[in-house]
NUMARLUM-161193 format. One record per residue (C-alpha): residue number from 1; residue in one letter; y, z, x. Coordinates in Angstrom, 3 decimals, decimal comma. Layout:
<rs>
R  NUM  A  Y  Z  X
...
</rs>
This chain:
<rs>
R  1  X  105,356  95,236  90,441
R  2  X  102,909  93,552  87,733
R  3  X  99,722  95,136  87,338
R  4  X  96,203  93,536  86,509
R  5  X  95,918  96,069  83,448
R  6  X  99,197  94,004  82,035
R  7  X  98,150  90,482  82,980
R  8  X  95,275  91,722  81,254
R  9  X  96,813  92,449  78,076
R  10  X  98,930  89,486  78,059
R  11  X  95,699  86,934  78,642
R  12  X  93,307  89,067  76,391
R  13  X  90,771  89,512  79,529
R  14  X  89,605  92,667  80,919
R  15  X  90,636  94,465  83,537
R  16  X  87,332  94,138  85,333
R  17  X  87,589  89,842  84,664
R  18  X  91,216  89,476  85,855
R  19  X  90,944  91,313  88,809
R  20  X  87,854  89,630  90,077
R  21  X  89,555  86,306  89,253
R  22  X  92,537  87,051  91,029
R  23  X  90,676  88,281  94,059
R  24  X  88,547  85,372  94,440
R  25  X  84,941  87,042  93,913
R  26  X  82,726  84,147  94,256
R  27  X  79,738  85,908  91,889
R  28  X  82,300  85,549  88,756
R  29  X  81,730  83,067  86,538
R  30  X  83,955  82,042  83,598
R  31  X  84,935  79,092  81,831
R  32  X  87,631  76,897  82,532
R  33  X  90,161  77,922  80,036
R  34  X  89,177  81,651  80,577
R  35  X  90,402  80,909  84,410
R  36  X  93,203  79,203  83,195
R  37  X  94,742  81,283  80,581
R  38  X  94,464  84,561  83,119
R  39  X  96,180  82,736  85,788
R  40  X  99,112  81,247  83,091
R  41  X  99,377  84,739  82,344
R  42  X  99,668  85,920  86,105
R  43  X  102,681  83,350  86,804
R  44  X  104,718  84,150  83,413
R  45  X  104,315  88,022  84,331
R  46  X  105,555  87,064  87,841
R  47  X  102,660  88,628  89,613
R  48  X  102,437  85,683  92,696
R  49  X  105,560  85,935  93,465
R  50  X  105,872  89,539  94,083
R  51  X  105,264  92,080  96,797
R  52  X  101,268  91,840  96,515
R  53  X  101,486  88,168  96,802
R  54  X  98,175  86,930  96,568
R  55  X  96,610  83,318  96,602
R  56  X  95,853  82,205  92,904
R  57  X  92,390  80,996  91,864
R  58  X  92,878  76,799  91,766
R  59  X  90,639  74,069  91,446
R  60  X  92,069  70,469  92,532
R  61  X  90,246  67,355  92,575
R  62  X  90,211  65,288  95,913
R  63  X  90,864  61,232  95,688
R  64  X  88,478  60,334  98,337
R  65  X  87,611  56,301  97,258
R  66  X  88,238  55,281  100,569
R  67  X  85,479  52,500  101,403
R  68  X  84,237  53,063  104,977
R  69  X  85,236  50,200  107,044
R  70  X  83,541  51,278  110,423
R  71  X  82,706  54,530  112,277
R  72  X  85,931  55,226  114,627
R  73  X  88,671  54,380  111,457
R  74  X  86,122  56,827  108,965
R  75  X  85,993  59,163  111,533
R  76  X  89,508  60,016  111,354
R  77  X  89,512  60,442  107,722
R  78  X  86,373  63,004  107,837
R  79  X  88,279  65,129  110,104
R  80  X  91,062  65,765  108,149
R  81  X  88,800  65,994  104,434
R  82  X  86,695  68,859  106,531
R  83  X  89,914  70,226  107,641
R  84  X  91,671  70,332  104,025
R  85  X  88,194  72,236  102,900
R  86  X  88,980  74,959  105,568
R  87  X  92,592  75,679  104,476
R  88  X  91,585  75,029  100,492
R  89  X  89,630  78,189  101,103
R  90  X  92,072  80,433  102,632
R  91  X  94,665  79,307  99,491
R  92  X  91,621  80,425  97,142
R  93  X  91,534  76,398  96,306
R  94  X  88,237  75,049  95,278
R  95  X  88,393  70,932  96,043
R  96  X  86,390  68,733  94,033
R  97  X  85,456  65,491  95,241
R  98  X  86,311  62,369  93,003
R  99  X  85,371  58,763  93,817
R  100  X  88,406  56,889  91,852
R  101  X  91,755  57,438  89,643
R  102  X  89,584  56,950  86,406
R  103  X  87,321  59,643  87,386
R  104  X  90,736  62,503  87,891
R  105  X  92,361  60,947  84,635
R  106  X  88,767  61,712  82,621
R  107  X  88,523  65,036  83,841
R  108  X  92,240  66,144  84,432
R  109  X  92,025  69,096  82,248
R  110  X  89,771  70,743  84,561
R  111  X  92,300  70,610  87,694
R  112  X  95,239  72,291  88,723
R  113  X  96,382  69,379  90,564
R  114  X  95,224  66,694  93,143
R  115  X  95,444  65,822  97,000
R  116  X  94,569  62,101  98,137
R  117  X  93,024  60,961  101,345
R  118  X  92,540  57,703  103,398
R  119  X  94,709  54,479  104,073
R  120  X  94,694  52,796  100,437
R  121  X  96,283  53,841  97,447
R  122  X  95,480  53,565  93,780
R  123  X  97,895  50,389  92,039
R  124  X  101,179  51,626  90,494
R  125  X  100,314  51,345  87,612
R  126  X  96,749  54,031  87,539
R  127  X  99,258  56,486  89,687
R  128  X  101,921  56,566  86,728
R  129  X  99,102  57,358  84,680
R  130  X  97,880  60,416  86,774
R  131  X  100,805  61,614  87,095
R  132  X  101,062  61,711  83,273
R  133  X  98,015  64,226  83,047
R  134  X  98,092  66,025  86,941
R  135  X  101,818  65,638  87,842
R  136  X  101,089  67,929  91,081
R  137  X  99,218  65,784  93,553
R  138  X  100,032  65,448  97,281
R  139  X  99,590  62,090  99,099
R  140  X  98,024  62,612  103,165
R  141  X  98,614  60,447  105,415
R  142  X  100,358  57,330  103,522
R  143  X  103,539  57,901  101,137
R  144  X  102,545  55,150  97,616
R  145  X  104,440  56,858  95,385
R  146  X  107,958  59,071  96,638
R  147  X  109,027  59,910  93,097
R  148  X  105,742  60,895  91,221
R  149  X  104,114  62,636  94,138
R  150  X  104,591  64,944  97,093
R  151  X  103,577  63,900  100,827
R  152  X  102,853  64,860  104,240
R  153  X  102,884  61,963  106,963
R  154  X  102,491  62,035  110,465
R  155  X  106,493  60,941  111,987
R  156  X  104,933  57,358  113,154
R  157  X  108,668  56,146  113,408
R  158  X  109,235  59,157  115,850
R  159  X  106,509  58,545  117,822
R  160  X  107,175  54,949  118,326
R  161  X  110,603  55,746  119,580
R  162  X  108,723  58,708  121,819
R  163  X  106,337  55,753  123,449
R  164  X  109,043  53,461  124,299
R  165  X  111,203  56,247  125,737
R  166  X  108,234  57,215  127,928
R  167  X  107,432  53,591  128,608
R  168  X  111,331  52,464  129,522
R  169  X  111,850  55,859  131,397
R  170  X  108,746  54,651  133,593
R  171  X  110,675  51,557  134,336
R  172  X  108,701  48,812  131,407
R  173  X  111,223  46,587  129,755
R  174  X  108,917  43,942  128,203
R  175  X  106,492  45,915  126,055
R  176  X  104,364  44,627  123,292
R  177  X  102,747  45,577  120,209
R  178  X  99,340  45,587  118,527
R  179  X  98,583  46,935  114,982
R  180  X  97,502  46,435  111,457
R  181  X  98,496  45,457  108,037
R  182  X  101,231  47,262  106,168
R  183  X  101,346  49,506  103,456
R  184  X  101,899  49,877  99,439
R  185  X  105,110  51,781  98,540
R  186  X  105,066  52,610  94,884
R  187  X  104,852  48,778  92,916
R  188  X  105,626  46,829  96,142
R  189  X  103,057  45,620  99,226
R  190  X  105,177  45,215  102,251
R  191  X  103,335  42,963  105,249
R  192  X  104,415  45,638  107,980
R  193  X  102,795  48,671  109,018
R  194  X  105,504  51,616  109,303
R  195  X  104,390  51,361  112,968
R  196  X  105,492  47,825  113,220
R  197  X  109,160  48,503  111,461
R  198  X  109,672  51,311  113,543
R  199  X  109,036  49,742  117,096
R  200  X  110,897  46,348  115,947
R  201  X  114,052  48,625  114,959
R  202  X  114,051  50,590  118,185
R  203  X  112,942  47,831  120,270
R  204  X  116,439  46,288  119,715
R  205  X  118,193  49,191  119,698
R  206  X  117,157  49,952  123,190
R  207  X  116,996  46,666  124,342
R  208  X  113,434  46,350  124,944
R  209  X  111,940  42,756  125,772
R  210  X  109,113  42,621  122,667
R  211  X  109,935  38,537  122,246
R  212  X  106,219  36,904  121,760
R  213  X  104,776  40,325  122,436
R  214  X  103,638  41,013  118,657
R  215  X  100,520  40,870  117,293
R  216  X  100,117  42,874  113,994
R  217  X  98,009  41,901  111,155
R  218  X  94,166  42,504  109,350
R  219  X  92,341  46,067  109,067
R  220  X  92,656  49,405  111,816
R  221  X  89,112  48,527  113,269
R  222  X  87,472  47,394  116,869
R  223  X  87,134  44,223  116,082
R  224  X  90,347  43,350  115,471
R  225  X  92,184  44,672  118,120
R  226  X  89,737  43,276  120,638
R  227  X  90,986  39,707  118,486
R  228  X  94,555  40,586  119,006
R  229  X  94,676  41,572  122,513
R  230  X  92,523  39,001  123,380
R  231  X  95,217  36,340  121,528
R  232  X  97,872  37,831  123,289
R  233  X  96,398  37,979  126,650
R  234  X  95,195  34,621  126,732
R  235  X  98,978  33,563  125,446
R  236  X  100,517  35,368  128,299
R  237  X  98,102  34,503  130,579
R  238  X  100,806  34,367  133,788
R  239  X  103,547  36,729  131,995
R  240  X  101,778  39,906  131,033
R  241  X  103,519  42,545  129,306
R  242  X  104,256  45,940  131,275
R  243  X  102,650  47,588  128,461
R  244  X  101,824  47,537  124,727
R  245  X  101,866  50,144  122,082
R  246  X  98,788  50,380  119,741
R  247  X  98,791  51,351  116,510
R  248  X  95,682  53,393  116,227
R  249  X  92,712  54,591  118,235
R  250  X  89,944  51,848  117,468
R  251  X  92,304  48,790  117,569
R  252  X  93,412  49,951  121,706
R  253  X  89,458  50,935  121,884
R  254  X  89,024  46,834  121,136
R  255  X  92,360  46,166  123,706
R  256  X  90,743  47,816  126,117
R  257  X  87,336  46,197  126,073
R  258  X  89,364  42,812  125,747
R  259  X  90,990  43,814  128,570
R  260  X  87,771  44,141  130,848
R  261  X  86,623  40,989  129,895
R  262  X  89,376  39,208  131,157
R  263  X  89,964  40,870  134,249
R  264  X  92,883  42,974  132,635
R  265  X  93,236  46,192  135,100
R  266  X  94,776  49,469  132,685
R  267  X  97,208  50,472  133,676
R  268  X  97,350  48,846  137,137
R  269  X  98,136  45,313  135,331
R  270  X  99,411  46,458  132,255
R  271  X  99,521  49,778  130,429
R  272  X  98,533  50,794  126,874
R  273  X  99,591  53,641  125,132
R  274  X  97,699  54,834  121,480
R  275  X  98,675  56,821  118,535
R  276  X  95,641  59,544  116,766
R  277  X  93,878  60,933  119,799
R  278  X  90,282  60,533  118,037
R  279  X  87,660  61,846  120,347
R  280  X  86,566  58,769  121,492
R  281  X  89,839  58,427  123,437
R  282  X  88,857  60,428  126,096
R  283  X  85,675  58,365  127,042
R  284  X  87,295  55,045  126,936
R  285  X  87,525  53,295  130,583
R  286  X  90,419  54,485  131,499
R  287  X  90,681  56,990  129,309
R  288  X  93,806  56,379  126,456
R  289  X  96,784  57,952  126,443
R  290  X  97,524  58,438  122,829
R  291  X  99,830  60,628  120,736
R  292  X  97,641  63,529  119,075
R  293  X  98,277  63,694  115,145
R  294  X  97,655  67,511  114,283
R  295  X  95,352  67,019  111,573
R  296  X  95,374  70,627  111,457
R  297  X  98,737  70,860  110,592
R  298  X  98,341  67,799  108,879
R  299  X  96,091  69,978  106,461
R  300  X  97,801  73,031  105,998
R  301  X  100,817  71,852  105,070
R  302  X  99,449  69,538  102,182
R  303  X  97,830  72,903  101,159
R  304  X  100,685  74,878  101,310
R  305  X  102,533  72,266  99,487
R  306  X  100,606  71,618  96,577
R  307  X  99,974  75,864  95,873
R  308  X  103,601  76,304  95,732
R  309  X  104,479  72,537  93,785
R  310  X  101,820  74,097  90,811
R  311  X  102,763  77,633  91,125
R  312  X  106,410  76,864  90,901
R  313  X  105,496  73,797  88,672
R  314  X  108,238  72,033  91,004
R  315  X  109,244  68,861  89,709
R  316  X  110,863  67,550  92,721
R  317  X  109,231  65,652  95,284
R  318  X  109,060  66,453  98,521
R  319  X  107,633  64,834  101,558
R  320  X  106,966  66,635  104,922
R  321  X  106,978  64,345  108,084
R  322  X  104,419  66,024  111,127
R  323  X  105,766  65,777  114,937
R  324  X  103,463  64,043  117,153
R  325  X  102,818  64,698  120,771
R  326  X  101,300  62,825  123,470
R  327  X  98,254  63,128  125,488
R  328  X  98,499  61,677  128,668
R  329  X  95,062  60,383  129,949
R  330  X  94,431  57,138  132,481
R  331  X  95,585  54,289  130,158
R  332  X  99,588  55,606  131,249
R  333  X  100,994  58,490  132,950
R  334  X  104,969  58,475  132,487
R  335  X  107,503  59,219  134,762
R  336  X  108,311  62,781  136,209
</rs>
């Protein structure tokens, strides 16, 4: 087993400095290439990868430029940068906070590698140049770039299919769809949400009446799902849908109240089924049923992930896809 007197010698530290590093004693203080060249010296001897396996000291910036849109879509994103700070800390991780791509690419010598938050992604072009300087990043949430960068995504094609099983199995066979603009996959913009693809793919394939029924387009906030579902309930005035699938939280928080104002009884008229399980879902009148994304989870693994991608300085991408599962409240109960 390596010992801290020869990752000592090998680095050209003391005893006394390695092992505080390696233990994570927050009164040391040493400079950045100090930290570095002890914990270069720690992987070449082999020392985290053997029997005494201990989290090494990193520091990794956080690209957290999202622009706050409104309180229920921010919300969501707070969560899971509070919960990435709570498992940074039990890796021995120390996130820094960064505002924009030119900010990590200025001051990439100081990190061991990246994670990125929140529903936008740098353009193609400023990720190929991180990845240049801070090749180990992993993406949370959205997927922009498969082969520079790792990921970990909620399964939102899985829990599409999940929703219109439980919807079908409760008898529903026209079901609609509200959501939001697509996404950026490495150089290209597609129109459709991943949401969107996956319900129009397994709509057909389980011969699901969606025709009319979709109304997908502008940002994840109130306002615009109390547009949509307003649009499609005054277009289906005398043919409701049996139900709809939402994309998010705050879009079905803005079905619902468009809903009320048109005399639209959930679920007795039509039900509604969500994906995120914010908190606000439970206060909503009826409360939503909603698929809970494990932000938790979420977290950890993108931790996990990124320790082992520098550690092993992995060169493969990989990308992790989180189970959803739902939480039935008054918006839809399925079938027993």
């Amino acid at each position: 087993m390596v010992t801290i007197r020869e990752i000592a010698q090998k680095s050209g530290y003391s005893q006394a400095t390695v092992s505080r590093l390696l233990n994570g004693d927050p009164t040391l203080s040493v400079r950045e290439a100090t930290r570095r060249r002890i914990i270069e010296a720690s992987e070449e001897l082999g020392y985290a990868a053997g029997a005494r396996r201990l989290a090494l000291p990193r520091k990794v910036a956080v690209l957290d430029d999202f622009t706050p849109v409104e309180e229920l879509q921010d919300a969501y994103f707070d969560q899971l940068r509070e919960t990435l700070e709570r498992h940074a800390k039990a890796q021995n991780m120390e996130l820094v906070a960064c505002s924009g791509v030119d900010d990590m690419i200025a001051e990439a010598g100081e990190y061991d590698g990246f994670i990125a938050t929140g529903p936008e992604a740098p353009s193609f072009d400023d990720l190929k140049r991180l990845h240049e300087l801070l090749p180990n990043g992993v993406f949370v949430d959205i997927n922009p770039a498969p082969n520079l960068f790792d990921s970990v995504r909620p399964d939102l094609s899985q829990t599409i299919l999940d929703a219109l099983d439980s919807l079908t199995a409760a008898g529903m066979r026209r079901i609609g769809f509200i959501g939001g603009t697509g996404e950026t996959m490495g150089q290209y913009r597609r129109q459709e949400d991943p949401r969107l693809l996956a319900f129009r793919e397994w709509s057909a394939r389980l011969g699901v009446d969606c025709d009319g029924l979709v109304y997908a387009e502008g940002p994840f906030t109130v306002d615009n799902g109390r547009d949509m579902a307003a649009r499609m309930l005054a277009d289906h005035a005398d043919d409701l849908p049996d139900a709809v699938i939402v994309a998010a939280d705050p879009i079905a928080v803005g079905a619902l109240q468009a809903c009320a104002a048109a005399g639209v009884l959930v679920p007795h008229d039509m039900a509604l089924v969500s994906i995120n399980d914010q908190t606000i879902a439970r206060y909503t009148s009826p409360p939503l049923t909603t698929f809970a994304i494990d932000l938790d989870d979420l977290a950890a693994s993108a931790i996990t992930m990124l320790a082992e991608s520098i550690a092993e300085r992995r060169r493969v991408r990989h990308h992790l896809l989180i189970s959803t599962s739902m939480t039935v409240r008054g918006s839809f109960v399925p079938a027993h």
